[in-house]
C-alpha positions in Angstrom: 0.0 0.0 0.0 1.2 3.2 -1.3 1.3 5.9 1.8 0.6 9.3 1.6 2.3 12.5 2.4 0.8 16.1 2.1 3.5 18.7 2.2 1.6 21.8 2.5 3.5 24.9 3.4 1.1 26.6 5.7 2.9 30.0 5.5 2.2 30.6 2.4 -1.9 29.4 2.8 -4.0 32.0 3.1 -6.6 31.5 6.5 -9.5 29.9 5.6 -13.6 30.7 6.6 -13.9 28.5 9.6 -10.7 27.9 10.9 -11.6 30.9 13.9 -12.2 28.6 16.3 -8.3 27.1 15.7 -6.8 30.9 16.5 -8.2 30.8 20.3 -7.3 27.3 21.2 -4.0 26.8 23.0 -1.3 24.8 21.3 -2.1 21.9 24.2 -5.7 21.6 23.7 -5.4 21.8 19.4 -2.7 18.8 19.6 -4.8 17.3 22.6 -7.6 17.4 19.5 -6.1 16.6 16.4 -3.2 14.6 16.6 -4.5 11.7 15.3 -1.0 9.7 14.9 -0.4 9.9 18.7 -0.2 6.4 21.1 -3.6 6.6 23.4 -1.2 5.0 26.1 1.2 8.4 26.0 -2.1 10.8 25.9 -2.8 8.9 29.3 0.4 9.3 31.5 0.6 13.0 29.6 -2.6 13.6 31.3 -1.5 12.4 34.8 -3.0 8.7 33.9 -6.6 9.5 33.9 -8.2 6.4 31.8 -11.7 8.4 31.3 -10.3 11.2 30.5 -7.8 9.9 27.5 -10.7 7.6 26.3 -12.9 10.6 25.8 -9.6 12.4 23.6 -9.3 9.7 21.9 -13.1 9.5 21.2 -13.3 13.2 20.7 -10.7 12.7 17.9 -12.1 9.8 16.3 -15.1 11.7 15.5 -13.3 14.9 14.4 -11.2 12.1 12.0 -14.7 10.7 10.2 -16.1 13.9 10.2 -13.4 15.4 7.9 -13.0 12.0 6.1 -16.5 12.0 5.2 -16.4 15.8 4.5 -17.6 15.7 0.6 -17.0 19.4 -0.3 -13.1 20.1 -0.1 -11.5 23.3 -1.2 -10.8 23.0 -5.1 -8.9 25.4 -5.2 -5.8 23.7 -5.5 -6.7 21.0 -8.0 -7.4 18.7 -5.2 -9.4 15.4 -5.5 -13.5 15.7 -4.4 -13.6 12.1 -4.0 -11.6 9.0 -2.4 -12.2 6.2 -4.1 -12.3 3.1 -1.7 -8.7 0.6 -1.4 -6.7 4.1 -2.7 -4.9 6.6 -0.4 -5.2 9.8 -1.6 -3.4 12.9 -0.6 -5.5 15.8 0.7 -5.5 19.4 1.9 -8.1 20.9 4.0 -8.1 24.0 5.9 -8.6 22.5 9.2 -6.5 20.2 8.8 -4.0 22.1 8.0 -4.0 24.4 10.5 -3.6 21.3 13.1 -0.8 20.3 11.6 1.0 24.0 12.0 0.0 24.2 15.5 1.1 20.2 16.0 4.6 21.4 14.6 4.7 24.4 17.1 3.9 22.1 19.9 6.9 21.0 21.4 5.8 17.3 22.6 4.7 17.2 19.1 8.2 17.4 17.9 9.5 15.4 20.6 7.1 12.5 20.0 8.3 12.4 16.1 12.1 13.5 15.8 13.8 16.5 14.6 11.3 18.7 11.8 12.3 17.8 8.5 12.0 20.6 5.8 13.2 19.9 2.8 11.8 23.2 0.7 8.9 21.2 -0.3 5.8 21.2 1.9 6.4 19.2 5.3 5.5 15.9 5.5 2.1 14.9 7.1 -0.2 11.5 7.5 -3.8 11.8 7.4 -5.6 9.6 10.1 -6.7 7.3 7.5 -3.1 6.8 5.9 -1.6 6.1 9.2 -4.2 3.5 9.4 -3.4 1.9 6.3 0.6 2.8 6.1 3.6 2.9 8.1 4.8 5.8 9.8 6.6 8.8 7.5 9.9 8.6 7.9 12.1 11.4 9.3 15.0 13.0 7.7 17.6 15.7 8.9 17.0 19.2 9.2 20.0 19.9 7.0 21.0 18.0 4.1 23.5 19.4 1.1 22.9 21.6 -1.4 22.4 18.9 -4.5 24.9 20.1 -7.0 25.1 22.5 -10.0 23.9 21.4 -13.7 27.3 20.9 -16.1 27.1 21.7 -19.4 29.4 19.9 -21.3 31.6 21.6 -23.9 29.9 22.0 -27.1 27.1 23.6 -25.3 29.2 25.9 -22.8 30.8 27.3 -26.8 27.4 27.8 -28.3 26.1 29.9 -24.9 29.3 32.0 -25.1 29.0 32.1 -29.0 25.5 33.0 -28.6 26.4 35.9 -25.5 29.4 37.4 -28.0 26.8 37.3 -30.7 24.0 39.5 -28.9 26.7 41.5 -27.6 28.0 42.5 -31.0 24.6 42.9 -32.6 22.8 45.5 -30.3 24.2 48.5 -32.1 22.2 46.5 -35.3 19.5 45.1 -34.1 16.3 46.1 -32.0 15.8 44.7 -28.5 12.7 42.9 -29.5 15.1 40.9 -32.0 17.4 40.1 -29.6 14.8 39.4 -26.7 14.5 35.6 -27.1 18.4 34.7 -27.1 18.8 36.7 -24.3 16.1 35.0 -22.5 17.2 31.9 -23.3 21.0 33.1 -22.3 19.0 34.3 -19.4 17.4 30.7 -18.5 20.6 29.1 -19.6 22.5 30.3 -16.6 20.1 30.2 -14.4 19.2 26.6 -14.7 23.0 25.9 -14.3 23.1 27.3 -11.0 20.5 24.6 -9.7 20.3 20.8 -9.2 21.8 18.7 -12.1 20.3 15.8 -10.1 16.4 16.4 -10.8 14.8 16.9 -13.8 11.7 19.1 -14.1 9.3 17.4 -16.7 5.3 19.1 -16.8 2.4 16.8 -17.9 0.6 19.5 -20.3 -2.8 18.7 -22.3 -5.9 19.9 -23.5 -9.2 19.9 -21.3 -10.6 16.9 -20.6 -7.4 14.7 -22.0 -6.8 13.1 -18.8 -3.5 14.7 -17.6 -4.3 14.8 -14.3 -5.9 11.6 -13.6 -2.4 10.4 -15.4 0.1 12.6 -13.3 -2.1 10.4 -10.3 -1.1 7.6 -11.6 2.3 8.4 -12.4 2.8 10.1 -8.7 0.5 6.9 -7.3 -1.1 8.6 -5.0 -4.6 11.1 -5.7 -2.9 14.8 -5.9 -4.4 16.2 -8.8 -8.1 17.0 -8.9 -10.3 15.0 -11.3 -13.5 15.5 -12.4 -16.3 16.7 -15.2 -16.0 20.1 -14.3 -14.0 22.0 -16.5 -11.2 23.8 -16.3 -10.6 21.4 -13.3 -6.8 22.5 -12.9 -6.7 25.8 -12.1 -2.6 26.2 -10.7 0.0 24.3 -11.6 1.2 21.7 -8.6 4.2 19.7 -8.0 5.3 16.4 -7.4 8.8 15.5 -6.2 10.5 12.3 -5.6 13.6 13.2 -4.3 15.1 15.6 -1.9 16.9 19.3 -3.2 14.2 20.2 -5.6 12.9 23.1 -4.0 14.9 25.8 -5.9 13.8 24.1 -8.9 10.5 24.6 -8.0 10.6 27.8 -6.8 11.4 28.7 -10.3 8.7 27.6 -11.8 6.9 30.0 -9.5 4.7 27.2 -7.3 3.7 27.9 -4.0 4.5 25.6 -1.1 0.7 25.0 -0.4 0.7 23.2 -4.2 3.6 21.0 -3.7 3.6 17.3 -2.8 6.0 14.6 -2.1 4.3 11.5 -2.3 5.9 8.1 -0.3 5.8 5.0 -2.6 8.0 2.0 -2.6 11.5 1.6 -2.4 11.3 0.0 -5.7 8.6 2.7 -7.4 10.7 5.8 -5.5 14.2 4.6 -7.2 13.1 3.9 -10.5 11.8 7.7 -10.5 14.7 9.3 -8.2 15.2 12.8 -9.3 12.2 13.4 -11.1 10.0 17.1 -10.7 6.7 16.1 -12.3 4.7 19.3 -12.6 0.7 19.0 -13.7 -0.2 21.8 -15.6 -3.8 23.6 -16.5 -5.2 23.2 -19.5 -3.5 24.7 -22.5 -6.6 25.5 -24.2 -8.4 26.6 -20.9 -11.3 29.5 -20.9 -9.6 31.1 -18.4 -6.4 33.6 -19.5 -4.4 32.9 -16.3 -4.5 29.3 -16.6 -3.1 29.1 -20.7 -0.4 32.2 -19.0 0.7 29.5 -16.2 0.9 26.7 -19.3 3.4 29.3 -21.2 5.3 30.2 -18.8 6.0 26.9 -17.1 6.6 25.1 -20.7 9.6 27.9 -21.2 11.2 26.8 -17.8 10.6 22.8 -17.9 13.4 20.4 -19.0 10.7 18.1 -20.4 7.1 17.9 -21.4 4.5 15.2 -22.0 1.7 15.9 -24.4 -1.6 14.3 -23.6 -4.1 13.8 -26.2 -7.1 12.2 -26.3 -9.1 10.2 -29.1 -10.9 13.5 -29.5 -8.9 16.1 -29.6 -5.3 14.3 -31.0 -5.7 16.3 -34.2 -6.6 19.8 -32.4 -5.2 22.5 -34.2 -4.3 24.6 -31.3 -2.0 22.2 -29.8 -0.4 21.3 -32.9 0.1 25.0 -34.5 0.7 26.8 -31.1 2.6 24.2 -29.1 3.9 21.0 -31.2 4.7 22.6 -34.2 6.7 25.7 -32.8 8.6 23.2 -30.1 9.5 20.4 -33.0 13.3 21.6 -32.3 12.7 19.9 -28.4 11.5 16.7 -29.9 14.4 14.6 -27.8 12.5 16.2 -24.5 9.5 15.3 -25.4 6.4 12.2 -24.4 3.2 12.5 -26.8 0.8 9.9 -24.7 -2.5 8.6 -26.6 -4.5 8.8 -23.3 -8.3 6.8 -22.9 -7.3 4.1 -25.1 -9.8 2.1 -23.4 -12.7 3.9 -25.5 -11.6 3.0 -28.3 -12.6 -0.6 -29.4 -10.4 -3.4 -31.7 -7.6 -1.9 -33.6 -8.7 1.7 -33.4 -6.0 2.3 -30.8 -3.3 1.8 -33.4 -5.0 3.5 -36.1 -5.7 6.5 -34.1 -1.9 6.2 -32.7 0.0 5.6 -36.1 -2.7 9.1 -37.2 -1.2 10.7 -34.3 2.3 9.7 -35.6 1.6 11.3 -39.0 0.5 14.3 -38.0 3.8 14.8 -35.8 5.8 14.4 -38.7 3.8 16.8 -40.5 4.6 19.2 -37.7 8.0 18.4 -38.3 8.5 16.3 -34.5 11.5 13.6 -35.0 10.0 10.6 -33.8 12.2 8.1 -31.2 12.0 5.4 -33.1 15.0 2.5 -34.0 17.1 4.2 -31.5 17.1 7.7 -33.0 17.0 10.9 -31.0 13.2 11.9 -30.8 9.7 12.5 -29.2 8.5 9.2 -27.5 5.1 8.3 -28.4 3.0 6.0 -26.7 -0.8 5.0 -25.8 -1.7 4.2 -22.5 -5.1 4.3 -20.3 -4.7 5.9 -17.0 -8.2 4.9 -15.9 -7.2 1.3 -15.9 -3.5 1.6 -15.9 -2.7 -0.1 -19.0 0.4 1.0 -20.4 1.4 3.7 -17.6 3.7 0.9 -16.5 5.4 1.5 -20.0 5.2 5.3 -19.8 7.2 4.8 -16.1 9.9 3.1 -17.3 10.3 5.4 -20.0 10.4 8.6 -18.2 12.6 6.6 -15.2 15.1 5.8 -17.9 15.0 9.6 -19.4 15.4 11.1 -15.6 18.3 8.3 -14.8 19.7 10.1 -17.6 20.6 13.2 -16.1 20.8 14.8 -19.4 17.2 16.6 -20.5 18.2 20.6 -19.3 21.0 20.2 -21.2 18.7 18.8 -24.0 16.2 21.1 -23.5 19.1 24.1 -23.1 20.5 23.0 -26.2 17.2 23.0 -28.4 16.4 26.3 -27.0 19.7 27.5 -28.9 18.7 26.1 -31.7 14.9 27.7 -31.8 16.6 31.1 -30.9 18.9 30.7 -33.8 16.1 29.8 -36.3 14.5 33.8 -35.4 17.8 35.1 -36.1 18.5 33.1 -39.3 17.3 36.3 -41.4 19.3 38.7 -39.5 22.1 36.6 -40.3 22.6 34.6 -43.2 20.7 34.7 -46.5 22.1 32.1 -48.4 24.2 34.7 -51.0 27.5 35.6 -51.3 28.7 38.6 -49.7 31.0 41.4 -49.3 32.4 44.3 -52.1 34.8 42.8 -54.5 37.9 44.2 -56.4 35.8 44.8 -59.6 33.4 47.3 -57.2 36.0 49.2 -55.9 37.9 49.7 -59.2 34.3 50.7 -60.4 34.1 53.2 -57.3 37.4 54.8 -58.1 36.6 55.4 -61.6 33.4 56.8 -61.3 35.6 59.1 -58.6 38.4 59.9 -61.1 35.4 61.2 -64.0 33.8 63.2 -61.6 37.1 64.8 -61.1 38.0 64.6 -64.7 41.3 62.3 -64.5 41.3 62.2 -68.2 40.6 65.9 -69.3 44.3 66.4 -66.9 45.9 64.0 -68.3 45.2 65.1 -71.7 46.2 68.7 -70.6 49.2 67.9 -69.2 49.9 65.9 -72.1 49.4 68.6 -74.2 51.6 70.9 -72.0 54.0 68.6 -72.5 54.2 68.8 -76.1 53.6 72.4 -76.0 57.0 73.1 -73.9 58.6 70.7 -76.5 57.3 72.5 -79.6 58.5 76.0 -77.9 62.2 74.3 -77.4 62.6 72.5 -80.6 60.3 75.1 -83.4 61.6 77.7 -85.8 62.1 81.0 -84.2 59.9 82.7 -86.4 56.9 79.7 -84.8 58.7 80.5 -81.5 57.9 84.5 -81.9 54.5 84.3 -83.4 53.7 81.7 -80.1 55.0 84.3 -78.2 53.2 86.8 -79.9 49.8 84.3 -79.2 50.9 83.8 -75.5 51.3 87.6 -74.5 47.6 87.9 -75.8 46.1 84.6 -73.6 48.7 83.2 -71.5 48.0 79.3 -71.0 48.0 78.0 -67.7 48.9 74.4 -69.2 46.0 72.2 -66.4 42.8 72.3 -66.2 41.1 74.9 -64.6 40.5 74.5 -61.0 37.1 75.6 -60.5 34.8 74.0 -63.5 31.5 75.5 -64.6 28.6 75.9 -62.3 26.9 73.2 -64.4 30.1 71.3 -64.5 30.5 71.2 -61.0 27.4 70.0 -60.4 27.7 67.2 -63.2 30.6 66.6 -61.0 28.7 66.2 -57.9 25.8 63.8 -59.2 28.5 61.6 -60.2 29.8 61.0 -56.8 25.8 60.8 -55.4 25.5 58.1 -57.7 29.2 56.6 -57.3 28.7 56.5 -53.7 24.8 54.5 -53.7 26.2 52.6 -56.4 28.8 51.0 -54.2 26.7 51.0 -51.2 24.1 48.9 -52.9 26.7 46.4 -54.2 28.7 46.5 -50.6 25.0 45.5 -49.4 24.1 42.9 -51.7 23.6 39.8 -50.2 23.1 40.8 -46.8 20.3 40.6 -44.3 18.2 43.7 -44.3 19.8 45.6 -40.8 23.5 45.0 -42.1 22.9 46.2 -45.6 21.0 49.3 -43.8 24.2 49.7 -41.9 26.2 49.7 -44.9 24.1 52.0 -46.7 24.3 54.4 -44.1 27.9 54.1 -43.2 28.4 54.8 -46.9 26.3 57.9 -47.1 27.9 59.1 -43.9 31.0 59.4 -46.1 29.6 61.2 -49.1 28.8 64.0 -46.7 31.5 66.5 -47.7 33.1 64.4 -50.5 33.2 66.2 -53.9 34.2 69.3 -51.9 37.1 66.9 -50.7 37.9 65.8 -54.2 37.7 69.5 -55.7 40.4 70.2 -52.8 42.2 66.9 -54.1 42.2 67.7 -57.7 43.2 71.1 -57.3 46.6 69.9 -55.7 46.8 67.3 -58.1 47.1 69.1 -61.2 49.1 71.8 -59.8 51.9 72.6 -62.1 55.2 71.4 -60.3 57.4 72.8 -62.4 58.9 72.4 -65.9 58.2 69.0 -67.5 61.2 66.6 -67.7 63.1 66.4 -70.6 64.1 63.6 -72.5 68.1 63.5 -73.6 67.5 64.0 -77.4 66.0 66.9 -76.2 69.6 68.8 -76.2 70.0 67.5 -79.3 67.1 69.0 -81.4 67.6 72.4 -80.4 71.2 72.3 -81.5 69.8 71.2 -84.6 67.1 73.5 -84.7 69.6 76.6 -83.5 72.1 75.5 -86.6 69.5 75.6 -89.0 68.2 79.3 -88.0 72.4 79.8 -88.4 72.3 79.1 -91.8 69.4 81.1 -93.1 70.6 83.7 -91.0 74.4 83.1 -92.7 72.7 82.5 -96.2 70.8 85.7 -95.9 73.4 87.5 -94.9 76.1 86.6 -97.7 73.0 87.3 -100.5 72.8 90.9 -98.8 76.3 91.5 -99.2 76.4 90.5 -102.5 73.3 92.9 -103.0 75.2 95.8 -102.2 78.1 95.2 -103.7 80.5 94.3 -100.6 80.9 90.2 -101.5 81.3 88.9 -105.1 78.7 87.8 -106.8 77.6 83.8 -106.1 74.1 83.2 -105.4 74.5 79.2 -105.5 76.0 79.0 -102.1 73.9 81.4 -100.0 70.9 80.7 -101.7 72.1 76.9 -100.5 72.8 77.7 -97.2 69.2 80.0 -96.6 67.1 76.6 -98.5 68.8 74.4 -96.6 68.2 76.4 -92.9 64.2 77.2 -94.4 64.0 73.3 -95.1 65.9 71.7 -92.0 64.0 73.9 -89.2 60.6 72.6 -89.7 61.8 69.5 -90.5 63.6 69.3 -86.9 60.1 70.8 -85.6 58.4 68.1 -86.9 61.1 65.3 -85.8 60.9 66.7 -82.5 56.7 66.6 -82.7 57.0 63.2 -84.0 59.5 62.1 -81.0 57.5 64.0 -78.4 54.3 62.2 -78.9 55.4 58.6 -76.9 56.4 61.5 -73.7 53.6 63.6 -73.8 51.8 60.6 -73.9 53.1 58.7 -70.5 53.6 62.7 -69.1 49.9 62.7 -69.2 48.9 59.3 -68.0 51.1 59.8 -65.5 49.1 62.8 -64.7 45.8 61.2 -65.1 47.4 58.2 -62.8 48.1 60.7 -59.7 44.7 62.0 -60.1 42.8 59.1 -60.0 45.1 57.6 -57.0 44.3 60.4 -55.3 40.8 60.5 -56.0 40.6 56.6 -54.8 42.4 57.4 -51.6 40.4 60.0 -50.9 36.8 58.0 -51.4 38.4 55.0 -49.5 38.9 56.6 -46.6 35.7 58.4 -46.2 33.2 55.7 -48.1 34.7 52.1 -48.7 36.8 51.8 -45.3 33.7 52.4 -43.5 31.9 50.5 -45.7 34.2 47.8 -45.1 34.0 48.0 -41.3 30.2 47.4 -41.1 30.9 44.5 -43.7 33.6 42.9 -40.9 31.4 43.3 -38.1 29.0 41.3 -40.2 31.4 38.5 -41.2 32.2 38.4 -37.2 28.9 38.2 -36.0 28.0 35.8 -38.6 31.0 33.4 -37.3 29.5 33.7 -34.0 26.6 32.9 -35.6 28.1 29.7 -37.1 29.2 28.6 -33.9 25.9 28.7 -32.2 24.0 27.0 -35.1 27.0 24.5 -34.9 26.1 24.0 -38.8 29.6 25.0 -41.4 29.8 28.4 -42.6 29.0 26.9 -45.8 25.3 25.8 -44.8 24.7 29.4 -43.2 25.6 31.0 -46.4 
């Protein structure tokens, strides 16, 4: 026979109508009244050995016993059973009742009679009259025991927590708190289920109304804790069953009160093969009542484990499959689906309805623990008539002995917190700016600042000094003549047009986007905004910057180099203005009378000087082209280096930060998915 143990925590119960007369009775005469496990023999030498007087206690407490027992309208609200069905002990909490027990623990004979108090965190231990009848008396424990120890992660999960902290702790400067809310709850619930008992596991019997949970949490626990019944929601609160000691932290977590906590005493046997389990009923999921579906949701995000009960009914309800199996099918290794009331269904409909059940979890996308693989267990069992609960306990005794379901259930949280920030993270593309964008950028730069026009002036300067050096004097004086009218300044002007200048500044607008936009391709939608804005960040103040630029750029530095035939053509050009001048010369002589005549050799001499000097004009041309030509590239080359230096620093190096705090966050990212790089994209 199973006895029964009520561990109410009277502290936290709330006085109850009819308990007035308890508040003027002594501590002596309550315990004189209501302690029901006491020896008749020690109530007579207490009471100076008067044998009338002890017989009418004793009497006077067996009626107060029947009176309660037969008491038909117990406080329900606590999910307490109505009825006691006869040959089963259940485990009940009246107001009256307990009250005595709080003023048997203050009474000092009280403790003396039955050991040092024993309080565990859970509710302390008490024996109805009609257990102690039927059971042997509860056994006492020390007042202290040690603290149970810590939950250990083991290393792959400690390095997707820290990858997981690292990764919020980059992103908040990208992404909304409301996007980063659930990984830091579950970061949150991470460490603090590490700071309590790795011993226990904490596994809640959830279900729709009228699926049977309770009745099957009963049977599980072995004792009547739950209410049952027709009336609906019959759960209201959540309550608590441990079978083990140090599980009160764990239970104060979840928010319980003492007065809903119970630690049933089974057999050596039954209490071993469950050791360490937490079993937590919970109300209806799909309840009326708002406060009873908020107790369901919050208690499902703390719990290592849950067990889904269905019925023949309600197995293929859409609200348990779209708002609870479906989102949790990443926590299918910490989950029992239980086909409860198979006993209503006649032949072989059990199966059929079970291997239904089965499909529809795959739909939801649930792995199923089948052939050894990781998964949701799925059974069908009756708890009315027991049948497969046996089943069902050696399941869950096997899962608890595993000491291994919050770190499951840790671990699968990651996992559904990484799933919501798979778009904020990976899309599957390539990313990043390559070479062929940034050569783009720069050239866009170099024609808003016109790297070719300077090049082509300065090539022309070029051959503009070389034409001055090596052309006929006469070309020399009329160039003169042309340059005291317009002096050249041999560069471009350094302020353009108004309209060029704006020409000039739509090109950058529309350099700058364009490299923002290829920067950003690829990238979830908050880091391409961040590059997009980190980009025009830098265009503020840019063309005025490359206006500044250019204007030092094409600054004349000085005469042009000169190459070393250089020399040479101007001696050449210089003797053939000798020999007109010479030819000339001798035919004027001869004019006048002050040579002899002889036109051949002066005429000679002045064809041959006419002739040679724009020949050695156009030689020199000819040989200043390849020059003038790399003088000016050279020229367009400063001015578009500069013109790239200048846009990296202010667009593409920021650009290019925003784009490596993306490729860190996303190899934090990596490491919490535990997936390669390659499958995040």
């Amino acid at each position: 026979m199973t006895a029964v143990t009520d561990h109410t925590d009277h502290a936290d119960r709330p006085d109850q109508p009819g308990e007035d007369h308890l508040e003027n009775t002594s501590p002596e005469e309550s315990t004189s009244e209501n302690d029901l496990s006491g020896d008749a023999s020690s109530e007579d030498e207490s009471k100076g050995g008067d044998q009338n007087e002890g017989d009418q206690d004793k009497d006077h407490a067996k009626a107060k016993a029947e009176k309660s027992t037969v008491d038909s309208e117990p406080p329900t609200e606590e999910g307490l059973p109505k009825n006691t069905p006869s040959g089963e002990v259940h485990a009940r909490v009246e107001p009256q009742e307990a009250e005595h027990a709080r003023v048997k623990d203050d009474d000092p004979s009280a403790r003396a009679e039955g050991g040092p108090a024993w309080d565990d965190g859970l509710i302390a231990r008490r024996v109805s009259e009609t257990a102690t009848a039927q059971a042997a008396p509860v056994e006492t424990k020390p007042a202290v025991q040690d603290p149970p120890a810590p939950l250990a992660y083991d290393g792959a999960l400690r390095s997707r927590l820290d990858a997981l902290r690292e990764l919020v702790g980059l992103s908040r400067t990208r992404l909304d708190s409301r996007t980063l809310a659930e990984a830091g709850r579950v970061l949150d619930e991470a460490a603090a289920r590490r700071r309590l008992s790795g011993q226990h596991t904490v596994v809640a019997i959830a279900g729709a109304t009228g699926s049977g949970k309770s009745q099957l949490f009963n049977a599980l626990a072995g004792v009547a804790i739950s209410e049952t019944g027709v009336r609906r929601p019959t759960t209201a609160a959540p309550i608590a069953c441990s079978w083990s000691d140090g599980a009160a932290t764990l239970i104060d977590r979840l928010g319980i009160p003492g007065r809903l906590r119970r630690r049933p005493l089974q057999s050596a046997e039954a209490e071993a093969q469950l050791r360490g389990l937490v079993l937590v009923d919970l109300p209806d999921h799909d309840s009326a009542a708002v406060q009873h579906r908020e107790h369901v949701d919050r208690i499902l995000a703390l719990v290592d484990a849950v067990i889904w009960v269905v019925d023949p009914e309600k197995y293929a309800d859409a609200i348990i499959h779209e708002r609870y199996l479906r989102p949790m099918a990443g926590h299918a290794e910490v989950m029992f689906v239980v086909l409860n009331q198979v006993d209503r269904l006649p032949g072989e409909a059990a199966d059929q309805v079970l291997d239904d059940l089965r499909r529809l979890l795959d739909e939801d996308g649930i792995a199923l623990g089948e052939y050894g693989e990781p998964g949701a267990t799925v059974l069908a069992l009756s708890a009315l008539t027991g049948d497969g609960v046996g089943e069902l306990r050696e399941s869950l005794g096997q899962f608890v002995a595993e000491r291994g379901a919050a770190a499951r259930r840790i671990s699968a949280d990651v996992d559904a917190a990484a799933a919501r920030l798979r778009p904020v993270y990976a899309t599957g593309r390539r990313t990043g700016l390559s070479e062929e964008a940034r050569d783009e950028f720069a050239a866009r730069l170099a024609d808003a600042v016109g790297a070719v026009a300077a090049g082509d002036a300065a090539e022309r300067a070029w051959r503009r000094n070389a034409n001055r050096a090596c052309g006929t004097p006469w070309l020399r004086l009329w160039r003169w003549y042309e340059d005291r009218r317009e002096p050249p300044t041999g560069r471009l002007p350094v302020r353009a047009p108004a309209d060029e200048e704006a020409t000039a500044r739509q090109r950058v607008e529309q350099a700058v986007r364009t490299v923002a936009d290829r920067a950003a391709y690829g990238l979830p939608a908050p880091w391409a905004q961040a590059v997009r804005e980190a980009a025009a960040r830098g265009a503020q103040g840019l063309p005025e910057a490359l206006d500044e630029m250019a204007a030092r750029a094409t600054a004349p530095v000085g005469r042009p180099p000169r190459p070393g035939w250089w020399p040479v053509a101007v001696f050449a050009q210089a003797s053939m203005t000798v020999l007109q001048v010479i030819g000339g010369l001798w035919l004027l002589g001869q004019i006048i009378g002050v040579t002899s005549p002889n036109l051949g050799v002066p005429v000679l001499l002045m064809v041959a000087g006419i002739i040679g000097g724009p020949a050695v004009e156009w030689s020199s041309r000819m040989a200043a082209r390849g020059p003038a030509r790399r003088y000016g590239l050279e020229a367009e080359r400063r001015l578009r280096e500069a013109a790239a230096g200048c846009g990296r620093a202010r667009v593409l190096d920021p650009v290019a930060a925003e784009l490596l705090r993306y490729r860190e966050v996303r190899e934090q990212y990596v490491r919490v998915t535990g997936a390669a790089s390659a499958s995040v994209g």
